[in-house]
mmCIF file of the N, C-alpha and C atoms, coordinates in Angstrom:
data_MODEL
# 
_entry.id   MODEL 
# 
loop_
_atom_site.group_PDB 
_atom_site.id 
_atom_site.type_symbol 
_atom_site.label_atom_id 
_atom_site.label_alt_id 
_atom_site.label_comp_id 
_atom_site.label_asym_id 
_atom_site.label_entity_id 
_atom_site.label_seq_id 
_atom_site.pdbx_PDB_ins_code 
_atom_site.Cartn_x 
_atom_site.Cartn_y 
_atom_site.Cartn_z 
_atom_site.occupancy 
_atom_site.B_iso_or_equiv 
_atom_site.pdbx_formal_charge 
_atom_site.auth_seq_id 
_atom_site.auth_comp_id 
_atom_site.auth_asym_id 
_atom_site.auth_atom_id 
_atom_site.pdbx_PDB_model_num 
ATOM 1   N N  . UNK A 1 1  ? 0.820   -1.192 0.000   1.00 0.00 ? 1  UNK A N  1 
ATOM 2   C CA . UNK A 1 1  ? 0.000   0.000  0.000   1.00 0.00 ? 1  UNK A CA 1 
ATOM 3   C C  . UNK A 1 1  ? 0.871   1.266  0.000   1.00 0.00 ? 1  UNK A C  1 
ATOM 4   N N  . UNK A 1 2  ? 2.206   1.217  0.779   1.00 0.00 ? 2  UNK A N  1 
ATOM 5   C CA . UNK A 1 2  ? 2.925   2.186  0.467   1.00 0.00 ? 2  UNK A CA 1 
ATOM 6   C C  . UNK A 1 2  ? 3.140   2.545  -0.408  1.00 0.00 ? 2  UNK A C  1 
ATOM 7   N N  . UNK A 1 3  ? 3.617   1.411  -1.341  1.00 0.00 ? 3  UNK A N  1 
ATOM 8   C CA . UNK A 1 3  ? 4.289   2.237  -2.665  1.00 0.00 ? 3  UNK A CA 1 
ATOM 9   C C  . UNK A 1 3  ? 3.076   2.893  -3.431  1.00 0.00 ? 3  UNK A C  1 
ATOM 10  N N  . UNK A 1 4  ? 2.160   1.804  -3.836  1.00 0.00 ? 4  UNK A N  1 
ATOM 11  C CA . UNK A 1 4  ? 1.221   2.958  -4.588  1.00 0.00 ? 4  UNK A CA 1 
ATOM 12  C C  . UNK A 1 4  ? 0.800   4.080  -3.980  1.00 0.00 ? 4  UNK A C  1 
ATOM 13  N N  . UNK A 1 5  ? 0.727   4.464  -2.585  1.00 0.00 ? 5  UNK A N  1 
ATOM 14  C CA . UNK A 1 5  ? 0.529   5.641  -2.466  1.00 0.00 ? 5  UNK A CA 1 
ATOM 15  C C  . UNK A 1 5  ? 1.376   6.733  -2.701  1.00 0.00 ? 5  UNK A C  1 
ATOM 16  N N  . UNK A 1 6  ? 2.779   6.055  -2.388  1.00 0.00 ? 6  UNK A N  1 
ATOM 17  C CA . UNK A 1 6  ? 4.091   6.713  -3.272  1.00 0.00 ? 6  UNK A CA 1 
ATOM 18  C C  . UNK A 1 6  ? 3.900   7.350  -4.809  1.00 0.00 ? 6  UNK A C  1 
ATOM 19  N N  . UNK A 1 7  ? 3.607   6.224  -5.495  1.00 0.00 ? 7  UNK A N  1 
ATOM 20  C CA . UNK A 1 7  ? 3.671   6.708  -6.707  1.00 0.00 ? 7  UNK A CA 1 
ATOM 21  C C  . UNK A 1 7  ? 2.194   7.439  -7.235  1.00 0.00 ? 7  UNK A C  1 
ATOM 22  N N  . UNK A 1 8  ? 1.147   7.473  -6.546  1.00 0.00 ? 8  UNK A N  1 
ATOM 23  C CA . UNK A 1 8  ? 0.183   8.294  -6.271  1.00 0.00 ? 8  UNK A CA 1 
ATOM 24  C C  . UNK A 1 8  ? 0.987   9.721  -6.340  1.00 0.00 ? 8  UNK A C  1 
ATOM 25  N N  . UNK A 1 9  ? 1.325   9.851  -4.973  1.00 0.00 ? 9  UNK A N  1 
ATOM 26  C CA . UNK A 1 9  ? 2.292   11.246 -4.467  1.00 0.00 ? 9  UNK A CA 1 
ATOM 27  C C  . UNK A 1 9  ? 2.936   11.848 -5.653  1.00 0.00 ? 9  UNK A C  1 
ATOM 28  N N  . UNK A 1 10 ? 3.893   11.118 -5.936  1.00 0.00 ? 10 UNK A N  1 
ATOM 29  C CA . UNK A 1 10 ? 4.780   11.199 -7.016  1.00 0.00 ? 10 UNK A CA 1 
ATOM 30  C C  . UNK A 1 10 ? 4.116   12.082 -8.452  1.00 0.00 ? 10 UNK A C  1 
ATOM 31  N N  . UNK A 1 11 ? 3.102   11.441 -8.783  1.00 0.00 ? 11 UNK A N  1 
ATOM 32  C CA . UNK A 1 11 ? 2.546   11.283 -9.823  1.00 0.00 ? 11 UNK A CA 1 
ATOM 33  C C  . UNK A 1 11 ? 1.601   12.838 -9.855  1.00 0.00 ? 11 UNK A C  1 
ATOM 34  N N  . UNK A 1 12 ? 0.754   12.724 -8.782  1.00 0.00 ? 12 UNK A N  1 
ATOM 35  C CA . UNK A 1 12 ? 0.112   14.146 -8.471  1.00 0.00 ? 12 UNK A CA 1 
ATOM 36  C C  . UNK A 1 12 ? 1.541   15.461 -8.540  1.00 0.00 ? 12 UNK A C  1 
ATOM 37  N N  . UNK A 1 13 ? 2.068   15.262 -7.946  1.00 0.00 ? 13 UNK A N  1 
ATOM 38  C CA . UNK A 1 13 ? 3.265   16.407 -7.572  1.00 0.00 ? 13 UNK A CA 1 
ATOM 39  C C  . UNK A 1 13 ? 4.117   16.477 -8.739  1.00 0.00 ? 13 UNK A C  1 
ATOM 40  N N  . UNK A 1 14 ? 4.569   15.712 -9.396  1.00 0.00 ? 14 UNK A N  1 
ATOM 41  C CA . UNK A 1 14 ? 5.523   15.440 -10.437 1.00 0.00 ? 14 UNK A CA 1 
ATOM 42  C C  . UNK A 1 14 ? 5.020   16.104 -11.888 1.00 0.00 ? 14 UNK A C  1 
ATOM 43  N N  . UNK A 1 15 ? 3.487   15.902 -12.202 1.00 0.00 ? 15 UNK A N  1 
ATOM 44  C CA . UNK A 1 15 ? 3.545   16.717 -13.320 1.00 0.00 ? 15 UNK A CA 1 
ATOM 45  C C  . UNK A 1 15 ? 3.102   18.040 -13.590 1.00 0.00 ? 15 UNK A C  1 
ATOM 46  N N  . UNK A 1 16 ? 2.703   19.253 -12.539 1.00 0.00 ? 16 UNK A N  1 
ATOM 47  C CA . UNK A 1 16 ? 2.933   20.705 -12.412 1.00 0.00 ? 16 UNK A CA 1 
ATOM 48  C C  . UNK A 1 16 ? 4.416   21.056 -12.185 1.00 0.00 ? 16 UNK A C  1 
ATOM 49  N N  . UNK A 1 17 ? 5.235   20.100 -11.669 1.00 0.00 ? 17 UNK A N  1 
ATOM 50  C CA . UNK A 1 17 ? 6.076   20.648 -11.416 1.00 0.00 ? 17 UNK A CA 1 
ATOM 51  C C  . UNK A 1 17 ? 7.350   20.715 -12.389 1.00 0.00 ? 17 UNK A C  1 
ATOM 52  N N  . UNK A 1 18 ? 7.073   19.371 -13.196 1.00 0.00 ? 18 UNK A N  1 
ATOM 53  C CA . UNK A 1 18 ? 7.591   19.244 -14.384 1.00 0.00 ? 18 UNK A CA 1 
ATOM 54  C C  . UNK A 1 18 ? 7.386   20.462 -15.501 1.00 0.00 ? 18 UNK A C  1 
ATOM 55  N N  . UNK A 1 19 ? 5.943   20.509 -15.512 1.00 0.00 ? 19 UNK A N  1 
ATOM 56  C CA . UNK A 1 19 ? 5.674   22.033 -16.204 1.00 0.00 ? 19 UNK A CA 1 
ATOM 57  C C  . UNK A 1 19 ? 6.269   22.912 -15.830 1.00 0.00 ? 19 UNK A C  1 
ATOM 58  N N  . UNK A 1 20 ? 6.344   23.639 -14.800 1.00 0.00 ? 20 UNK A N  1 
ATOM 59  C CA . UNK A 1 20 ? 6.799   24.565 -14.487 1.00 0.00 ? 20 UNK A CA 1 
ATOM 60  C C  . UNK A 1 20 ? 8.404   24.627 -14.464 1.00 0.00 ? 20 UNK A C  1 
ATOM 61  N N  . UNK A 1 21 ? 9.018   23.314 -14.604 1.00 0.00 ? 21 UNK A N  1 
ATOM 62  C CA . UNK A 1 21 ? 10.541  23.481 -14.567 1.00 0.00 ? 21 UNK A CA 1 
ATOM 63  C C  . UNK A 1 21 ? 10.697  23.685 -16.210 1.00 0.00 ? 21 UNK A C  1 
ATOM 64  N N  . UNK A 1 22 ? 10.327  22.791 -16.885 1.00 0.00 ? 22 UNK A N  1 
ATOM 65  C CA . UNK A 1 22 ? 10.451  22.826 -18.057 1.00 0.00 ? 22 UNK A CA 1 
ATOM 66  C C  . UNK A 1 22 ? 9.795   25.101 -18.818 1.00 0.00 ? 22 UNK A C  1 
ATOM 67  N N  . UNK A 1 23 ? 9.033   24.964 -18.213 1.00 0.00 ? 23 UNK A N  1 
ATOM 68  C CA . UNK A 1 23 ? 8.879   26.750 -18.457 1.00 0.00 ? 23 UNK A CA 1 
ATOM 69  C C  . UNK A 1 23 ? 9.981   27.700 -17.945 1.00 0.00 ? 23 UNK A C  1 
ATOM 70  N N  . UNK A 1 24 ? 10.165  27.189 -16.902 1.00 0.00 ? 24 UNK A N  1 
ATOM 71  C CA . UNK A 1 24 ? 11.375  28.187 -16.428 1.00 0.00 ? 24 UNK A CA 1 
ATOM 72  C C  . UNK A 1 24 ? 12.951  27.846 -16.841 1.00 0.00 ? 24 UNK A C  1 
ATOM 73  N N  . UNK A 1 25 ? 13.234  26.116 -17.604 1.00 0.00 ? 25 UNK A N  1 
ATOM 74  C CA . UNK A 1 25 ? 14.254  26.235 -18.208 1.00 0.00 ? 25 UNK A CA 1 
ATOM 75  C C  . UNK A 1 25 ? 14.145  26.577 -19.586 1.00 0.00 ? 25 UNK A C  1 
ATOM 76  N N  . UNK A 1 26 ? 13.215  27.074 -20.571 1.00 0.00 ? 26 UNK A N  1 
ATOM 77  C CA . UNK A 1 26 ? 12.597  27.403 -21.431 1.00 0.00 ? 26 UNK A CA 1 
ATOM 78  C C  . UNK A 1 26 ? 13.060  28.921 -21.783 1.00 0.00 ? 26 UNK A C  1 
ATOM 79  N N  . UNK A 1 27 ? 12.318  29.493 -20.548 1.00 0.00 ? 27 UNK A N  1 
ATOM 80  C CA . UNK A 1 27 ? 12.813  30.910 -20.684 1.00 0.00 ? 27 UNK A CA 1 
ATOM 81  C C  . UNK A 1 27 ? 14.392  31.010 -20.765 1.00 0.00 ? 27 UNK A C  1 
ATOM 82  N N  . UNK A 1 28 ? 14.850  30.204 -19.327 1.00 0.00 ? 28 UNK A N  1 
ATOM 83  C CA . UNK A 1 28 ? 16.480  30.718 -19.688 1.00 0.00 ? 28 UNK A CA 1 
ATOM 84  C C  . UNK A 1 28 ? 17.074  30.253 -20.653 1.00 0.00 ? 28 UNK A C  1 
ATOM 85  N N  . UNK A 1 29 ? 16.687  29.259 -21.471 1.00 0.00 ? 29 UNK A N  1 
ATOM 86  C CA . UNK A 1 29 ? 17.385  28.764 -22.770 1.00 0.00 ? 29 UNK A CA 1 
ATOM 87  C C  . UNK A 1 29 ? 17.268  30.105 -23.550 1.00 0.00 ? 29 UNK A C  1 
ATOM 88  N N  . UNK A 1 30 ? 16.144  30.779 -23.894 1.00 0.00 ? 30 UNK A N  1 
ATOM 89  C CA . UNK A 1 30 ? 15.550  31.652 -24.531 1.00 0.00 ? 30 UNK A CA 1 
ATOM 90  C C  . UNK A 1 30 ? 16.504  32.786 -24.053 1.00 0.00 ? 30 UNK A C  1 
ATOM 91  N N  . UNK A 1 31 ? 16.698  33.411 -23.078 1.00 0.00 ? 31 UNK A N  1 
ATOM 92  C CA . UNK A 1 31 ? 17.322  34.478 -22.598 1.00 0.00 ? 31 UNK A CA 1 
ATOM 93  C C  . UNK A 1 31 ? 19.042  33.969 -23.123 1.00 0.00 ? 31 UNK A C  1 
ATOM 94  N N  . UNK A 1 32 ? 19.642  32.873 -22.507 1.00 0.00 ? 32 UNK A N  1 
ATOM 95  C CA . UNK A 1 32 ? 20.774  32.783 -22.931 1.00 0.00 ? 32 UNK A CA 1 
ATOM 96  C C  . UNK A 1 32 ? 21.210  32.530 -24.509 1.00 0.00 ? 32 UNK A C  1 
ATOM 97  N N  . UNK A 1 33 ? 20.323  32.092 -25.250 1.00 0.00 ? 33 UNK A N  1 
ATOM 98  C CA . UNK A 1 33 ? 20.352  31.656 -26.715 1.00 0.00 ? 33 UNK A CA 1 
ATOM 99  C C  . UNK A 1 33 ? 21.742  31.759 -27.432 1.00 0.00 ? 33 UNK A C  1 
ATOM 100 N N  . UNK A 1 34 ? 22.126  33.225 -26.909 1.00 0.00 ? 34 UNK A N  1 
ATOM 101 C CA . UNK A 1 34 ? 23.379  33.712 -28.128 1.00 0.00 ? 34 UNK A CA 1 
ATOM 102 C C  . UNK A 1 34 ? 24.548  33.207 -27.525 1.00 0.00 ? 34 UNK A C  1 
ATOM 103 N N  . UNK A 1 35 ? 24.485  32.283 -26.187 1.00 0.00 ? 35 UNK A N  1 
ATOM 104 C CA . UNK A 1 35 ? 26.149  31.913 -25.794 1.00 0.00 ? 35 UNK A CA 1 
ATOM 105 C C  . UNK A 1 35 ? 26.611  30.928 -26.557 1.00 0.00 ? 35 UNK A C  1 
ATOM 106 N N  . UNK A 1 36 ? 28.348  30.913 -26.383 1.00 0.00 ? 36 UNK A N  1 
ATOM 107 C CA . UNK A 1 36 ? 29.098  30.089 -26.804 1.00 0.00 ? 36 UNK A CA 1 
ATOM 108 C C  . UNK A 1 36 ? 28.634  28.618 -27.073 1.00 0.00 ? 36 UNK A C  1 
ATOM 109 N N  . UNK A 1 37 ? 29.587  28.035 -27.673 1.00 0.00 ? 37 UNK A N  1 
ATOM 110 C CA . UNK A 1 37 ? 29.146  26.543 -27.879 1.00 0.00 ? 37 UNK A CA 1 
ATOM 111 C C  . UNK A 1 37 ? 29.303  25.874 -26.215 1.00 0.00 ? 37 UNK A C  1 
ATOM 112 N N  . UNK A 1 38 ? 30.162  26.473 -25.653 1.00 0.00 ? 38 UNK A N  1 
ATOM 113 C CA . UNK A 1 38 ? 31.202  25.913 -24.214 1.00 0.00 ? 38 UNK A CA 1 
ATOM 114 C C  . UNK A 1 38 ? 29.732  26.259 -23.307 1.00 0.00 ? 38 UNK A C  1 
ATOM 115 N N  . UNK A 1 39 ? 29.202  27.253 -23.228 1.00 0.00 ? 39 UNK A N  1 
ATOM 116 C CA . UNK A 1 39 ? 28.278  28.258 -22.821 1.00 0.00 ? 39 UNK A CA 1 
ATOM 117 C C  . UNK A 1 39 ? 27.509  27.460 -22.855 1.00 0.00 ? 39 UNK A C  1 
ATOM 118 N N  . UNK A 1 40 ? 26.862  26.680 -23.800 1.00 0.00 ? 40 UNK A N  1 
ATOM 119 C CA . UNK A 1 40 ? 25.421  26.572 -23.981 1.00 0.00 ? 40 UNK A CA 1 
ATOM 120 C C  . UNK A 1 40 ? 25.633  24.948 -23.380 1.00 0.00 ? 40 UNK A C  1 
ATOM 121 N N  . UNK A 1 41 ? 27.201  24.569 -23.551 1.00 0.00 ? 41 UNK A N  1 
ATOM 122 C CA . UNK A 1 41 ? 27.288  22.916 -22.844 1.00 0.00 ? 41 UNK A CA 1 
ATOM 123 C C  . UNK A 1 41 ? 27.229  23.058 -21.494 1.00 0.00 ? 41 UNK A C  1 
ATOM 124 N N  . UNK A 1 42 ? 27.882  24.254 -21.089 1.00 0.00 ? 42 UNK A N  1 
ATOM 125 C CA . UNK A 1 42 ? 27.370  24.762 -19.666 1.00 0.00 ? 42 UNK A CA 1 
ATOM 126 C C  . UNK A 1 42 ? 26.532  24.604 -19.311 1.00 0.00 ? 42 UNK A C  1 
ATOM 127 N N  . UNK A 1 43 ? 25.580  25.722 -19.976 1.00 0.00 ? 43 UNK A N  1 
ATOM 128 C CA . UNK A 1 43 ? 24.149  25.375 -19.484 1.00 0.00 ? 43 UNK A CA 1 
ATOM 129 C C  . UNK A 1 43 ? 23.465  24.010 -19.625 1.00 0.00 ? 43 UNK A C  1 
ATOM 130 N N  . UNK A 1 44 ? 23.846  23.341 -20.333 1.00 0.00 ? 44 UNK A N  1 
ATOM 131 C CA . UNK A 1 44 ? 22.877  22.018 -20.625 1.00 0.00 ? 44 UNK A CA 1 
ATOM 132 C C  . UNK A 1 44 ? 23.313  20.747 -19.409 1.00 0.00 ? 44 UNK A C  1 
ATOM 133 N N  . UNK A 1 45 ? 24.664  21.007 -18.823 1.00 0.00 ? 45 UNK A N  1 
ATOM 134 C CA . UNK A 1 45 ? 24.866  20.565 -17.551 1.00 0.00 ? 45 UNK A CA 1 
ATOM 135 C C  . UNK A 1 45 ? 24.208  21.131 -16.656 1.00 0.00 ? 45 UNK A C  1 
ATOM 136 N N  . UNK A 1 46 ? 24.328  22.344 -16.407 1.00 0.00 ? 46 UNK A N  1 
ATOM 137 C CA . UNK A 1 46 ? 23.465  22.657 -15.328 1.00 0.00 ? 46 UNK A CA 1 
ATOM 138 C C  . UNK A 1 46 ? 22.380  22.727 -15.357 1.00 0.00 ? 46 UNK A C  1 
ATOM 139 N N  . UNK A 1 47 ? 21.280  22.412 -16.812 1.00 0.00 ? 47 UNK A N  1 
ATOM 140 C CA . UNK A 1 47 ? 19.766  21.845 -16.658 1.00 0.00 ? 47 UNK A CA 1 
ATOM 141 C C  . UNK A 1 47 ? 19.713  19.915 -15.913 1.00 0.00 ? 47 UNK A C  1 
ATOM 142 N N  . UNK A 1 48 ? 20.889  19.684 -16.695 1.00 0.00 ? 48 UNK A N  1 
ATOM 143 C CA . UNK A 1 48 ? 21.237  18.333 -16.179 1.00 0.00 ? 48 UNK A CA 1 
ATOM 144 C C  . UNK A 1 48 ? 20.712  17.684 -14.742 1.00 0.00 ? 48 UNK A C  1 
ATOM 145 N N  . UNK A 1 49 ? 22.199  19.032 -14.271 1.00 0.00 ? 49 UNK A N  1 
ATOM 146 C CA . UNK A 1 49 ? 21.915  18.223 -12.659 1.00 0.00 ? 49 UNK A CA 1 
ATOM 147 C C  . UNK A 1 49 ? 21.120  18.539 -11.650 1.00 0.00 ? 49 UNK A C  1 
ATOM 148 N N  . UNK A 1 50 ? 20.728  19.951 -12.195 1.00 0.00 ? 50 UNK A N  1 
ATOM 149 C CA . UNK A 1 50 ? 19.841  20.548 -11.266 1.00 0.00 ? 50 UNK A CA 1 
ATOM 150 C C  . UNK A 1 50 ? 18.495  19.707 -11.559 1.00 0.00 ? 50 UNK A C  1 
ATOM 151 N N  . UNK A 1 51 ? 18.104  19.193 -12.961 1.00 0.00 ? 51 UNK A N  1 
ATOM 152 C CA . UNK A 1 51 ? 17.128  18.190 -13.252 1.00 0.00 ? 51 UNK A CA 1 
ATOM 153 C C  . UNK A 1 51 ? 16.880  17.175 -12.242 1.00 0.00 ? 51 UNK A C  1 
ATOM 154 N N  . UNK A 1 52 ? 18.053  16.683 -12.035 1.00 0.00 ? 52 UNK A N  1 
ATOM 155 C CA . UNK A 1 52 ? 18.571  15.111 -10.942 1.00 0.00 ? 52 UNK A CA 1 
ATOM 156 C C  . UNK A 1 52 ? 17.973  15.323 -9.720  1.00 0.00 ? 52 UNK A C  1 
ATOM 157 N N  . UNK A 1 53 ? 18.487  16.804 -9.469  1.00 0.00 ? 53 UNK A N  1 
ATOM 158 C CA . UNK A 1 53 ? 18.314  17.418 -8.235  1.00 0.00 ? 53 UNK A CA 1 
ATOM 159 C C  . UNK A 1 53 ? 16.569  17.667 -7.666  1.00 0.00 ? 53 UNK A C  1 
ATOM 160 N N  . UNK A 1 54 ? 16.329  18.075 -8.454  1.00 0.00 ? 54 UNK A N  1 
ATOM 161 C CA . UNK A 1 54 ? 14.690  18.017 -8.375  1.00 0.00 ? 54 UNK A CA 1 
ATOM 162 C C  . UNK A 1 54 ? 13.986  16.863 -8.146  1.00 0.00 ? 54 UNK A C  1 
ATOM 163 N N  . UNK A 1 55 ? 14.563  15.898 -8.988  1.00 0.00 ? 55 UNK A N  1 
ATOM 164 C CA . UNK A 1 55 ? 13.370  14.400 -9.346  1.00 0.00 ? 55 UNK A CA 1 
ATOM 165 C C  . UNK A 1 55 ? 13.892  13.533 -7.604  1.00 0.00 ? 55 UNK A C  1 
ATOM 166 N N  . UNK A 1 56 ? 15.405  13.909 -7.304  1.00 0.00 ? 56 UNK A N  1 
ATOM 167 C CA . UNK A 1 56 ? 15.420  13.246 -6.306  1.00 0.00 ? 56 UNK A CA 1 
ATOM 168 C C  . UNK A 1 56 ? 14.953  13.958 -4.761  1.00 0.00 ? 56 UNK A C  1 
ATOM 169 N N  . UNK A 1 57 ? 15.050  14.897 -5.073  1.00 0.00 ? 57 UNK A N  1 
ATOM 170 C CA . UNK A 1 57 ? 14.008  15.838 -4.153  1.00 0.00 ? 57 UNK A CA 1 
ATOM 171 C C  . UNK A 1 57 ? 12.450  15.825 -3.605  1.00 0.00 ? 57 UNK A C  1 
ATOM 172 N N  . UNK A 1 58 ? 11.851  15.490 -5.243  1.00 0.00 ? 58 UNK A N  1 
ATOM 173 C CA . UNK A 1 58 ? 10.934  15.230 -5.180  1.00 0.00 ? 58 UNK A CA 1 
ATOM 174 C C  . UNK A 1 58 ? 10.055  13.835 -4.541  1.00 0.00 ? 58 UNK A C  1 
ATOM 175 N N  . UNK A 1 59 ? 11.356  12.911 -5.271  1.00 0.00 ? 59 UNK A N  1 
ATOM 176 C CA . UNK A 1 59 ? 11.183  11.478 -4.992  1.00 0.00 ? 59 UNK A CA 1 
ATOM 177 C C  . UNK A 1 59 ? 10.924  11.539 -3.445  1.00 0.00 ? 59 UNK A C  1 
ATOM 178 N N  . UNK A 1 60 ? 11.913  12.019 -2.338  1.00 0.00 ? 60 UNK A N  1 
ATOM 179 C CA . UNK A 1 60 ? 12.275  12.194 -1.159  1.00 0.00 ? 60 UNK A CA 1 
ATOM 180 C C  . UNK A 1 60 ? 10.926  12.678 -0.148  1.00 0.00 ? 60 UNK A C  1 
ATOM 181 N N  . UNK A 1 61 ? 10.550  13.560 -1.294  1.00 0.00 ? 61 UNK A N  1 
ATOM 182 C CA . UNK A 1 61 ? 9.094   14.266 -0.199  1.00 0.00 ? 61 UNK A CA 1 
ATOM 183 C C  . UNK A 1 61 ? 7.781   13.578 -0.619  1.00 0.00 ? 61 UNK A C  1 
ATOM 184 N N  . UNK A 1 62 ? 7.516   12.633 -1.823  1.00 0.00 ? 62 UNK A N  1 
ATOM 185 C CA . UNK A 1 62 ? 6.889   11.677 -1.624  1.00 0.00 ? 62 UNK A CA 1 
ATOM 186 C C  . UNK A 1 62 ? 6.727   10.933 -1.077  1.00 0.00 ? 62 UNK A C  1 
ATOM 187 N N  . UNK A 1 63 ? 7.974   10.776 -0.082  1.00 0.00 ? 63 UNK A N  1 
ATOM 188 C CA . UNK A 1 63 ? 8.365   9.196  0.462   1.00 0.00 ? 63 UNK A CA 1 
ATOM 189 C C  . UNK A 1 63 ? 7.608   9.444  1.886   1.00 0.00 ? 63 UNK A C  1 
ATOM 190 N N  . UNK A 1 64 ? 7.855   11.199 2.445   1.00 0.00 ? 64 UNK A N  1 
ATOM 191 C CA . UNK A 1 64 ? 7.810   11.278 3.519   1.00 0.00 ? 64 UNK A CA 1 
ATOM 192 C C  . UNK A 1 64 ? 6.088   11.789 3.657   1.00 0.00 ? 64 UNK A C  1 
ATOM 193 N N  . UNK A 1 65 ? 5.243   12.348 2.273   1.00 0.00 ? 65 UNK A N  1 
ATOM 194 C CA . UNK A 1 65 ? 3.830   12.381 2.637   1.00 0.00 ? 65 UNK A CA 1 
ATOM 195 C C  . UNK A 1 65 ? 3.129   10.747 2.628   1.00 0.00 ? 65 UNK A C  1 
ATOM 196 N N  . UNK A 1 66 ? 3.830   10.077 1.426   1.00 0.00 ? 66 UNK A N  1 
ATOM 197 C CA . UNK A 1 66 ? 2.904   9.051  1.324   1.00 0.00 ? 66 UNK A CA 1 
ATOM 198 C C  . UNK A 1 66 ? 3.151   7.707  3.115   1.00 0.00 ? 66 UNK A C  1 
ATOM 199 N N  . UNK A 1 67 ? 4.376   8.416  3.375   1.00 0.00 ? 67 UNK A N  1 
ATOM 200 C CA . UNK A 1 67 ? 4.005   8.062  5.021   1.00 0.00 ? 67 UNK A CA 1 
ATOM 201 C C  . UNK A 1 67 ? 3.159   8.264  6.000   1.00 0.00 ? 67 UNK A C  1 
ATOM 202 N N  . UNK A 1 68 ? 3.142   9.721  5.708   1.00 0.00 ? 68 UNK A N  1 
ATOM 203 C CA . UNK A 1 68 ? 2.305   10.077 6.394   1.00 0.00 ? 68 UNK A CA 1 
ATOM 204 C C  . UNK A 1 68 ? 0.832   10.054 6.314   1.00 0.00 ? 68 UNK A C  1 
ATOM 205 N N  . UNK A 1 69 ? 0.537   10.191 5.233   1.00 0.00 ? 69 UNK A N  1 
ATOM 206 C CA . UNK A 1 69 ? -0.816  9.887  4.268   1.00 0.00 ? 69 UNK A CA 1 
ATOM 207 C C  . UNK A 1 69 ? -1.483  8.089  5.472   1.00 0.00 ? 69 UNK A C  1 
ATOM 208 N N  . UNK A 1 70 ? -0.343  7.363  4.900   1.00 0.00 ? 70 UNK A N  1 
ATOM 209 C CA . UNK A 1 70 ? -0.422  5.831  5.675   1.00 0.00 ? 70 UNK A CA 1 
ATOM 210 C C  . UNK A 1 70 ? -0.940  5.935  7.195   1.00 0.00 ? 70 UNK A C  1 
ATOM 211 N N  . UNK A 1 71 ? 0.100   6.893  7.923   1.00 0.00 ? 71 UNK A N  1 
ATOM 212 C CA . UNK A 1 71 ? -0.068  7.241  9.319   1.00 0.00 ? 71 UNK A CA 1 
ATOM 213 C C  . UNK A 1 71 ? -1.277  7.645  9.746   1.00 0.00 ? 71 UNK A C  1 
ATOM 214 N N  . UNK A 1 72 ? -2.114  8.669  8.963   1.00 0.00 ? 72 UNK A N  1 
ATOM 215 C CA . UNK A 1 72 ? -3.087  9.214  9.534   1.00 0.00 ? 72 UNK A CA 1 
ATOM 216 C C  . UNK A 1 72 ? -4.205  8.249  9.163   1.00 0.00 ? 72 UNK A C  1 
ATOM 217 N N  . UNK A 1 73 ? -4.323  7.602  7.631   1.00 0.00 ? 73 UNK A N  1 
ATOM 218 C CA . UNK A 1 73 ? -5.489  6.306  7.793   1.00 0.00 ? 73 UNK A CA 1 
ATOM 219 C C  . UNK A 1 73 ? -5.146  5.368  9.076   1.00 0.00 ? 73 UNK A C  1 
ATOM 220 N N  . UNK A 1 74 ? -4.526  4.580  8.910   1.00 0.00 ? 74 UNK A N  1 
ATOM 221 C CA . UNK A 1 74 ? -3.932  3.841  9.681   1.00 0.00 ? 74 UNK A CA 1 
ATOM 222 C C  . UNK A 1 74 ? -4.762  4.261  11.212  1.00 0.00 ? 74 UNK A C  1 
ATOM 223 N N  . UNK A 1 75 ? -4.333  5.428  11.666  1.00 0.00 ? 75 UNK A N  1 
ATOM 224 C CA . UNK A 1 75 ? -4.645  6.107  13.101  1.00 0.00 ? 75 UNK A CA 1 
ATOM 225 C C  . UNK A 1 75 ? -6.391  6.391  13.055  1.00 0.00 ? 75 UNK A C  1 
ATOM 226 N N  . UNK A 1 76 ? -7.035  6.359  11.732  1.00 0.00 ? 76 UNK A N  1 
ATOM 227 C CA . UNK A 1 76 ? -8.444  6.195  11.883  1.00 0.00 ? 76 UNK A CA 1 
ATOM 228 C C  . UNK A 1 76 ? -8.880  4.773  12.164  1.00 0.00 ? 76 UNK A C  1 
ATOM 229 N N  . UNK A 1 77 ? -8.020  4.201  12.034  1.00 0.00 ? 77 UNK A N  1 
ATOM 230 C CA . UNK A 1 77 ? -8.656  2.892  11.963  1.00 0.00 ? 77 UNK A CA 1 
ATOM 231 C C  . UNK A 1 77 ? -9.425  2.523  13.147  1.00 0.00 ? 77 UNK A C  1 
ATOM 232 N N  . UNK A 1 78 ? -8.922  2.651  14.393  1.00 0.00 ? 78 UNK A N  1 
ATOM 233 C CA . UNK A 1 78 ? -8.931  2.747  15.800  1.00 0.00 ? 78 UNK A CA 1 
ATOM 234 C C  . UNK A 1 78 ? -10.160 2.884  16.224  1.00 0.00 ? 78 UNK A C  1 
ATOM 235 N N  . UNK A 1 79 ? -10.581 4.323  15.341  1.00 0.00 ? 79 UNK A N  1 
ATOM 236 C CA . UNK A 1 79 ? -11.983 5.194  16.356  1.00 0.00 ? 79 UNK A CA 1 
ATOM 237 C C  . UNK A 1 79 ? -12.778 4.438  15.462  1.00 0.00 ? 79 UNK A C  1 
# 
């Protein structure tokens, strides 16, 4: 039951936020456009990892609602 509520979590949270990263690396592609070749490999690393950085971020605070999500059914069960 955990995991699907995990990937519940995941799934709700994951695709506004995907939008919105993808818009805001959008623009700065757009704003930076005219850099170097070195420049633009730059940037495409740092969409990279900061990418990584997000999904495992995200992954992380799924882990800790769809716990909690568990916790509070769970604690109805009782009454």
């Amino acid at each position: 039951m955990f995991i699907l509520t995990y990937i519940k979590a995941w799934g709700i949270l994951m695709t506004p936020i995907s939008y919105v990263w993808l818009f805001v690396w959008m623009a700065i592609t757009g704003y930076f456009s005219k850099l170097s070749e070195k420049g633009s490999d730059t940037l495409a690393l740092v969409f990279f990892i900061s990418t990584i950085l997000l999904v495992i971020g995200v992954s992380i605070w799924c882990w800790y609602i769809a716990g909690d999500v568990l916790n509070f059914f769970s604690g109805l069960k009782g009454e």
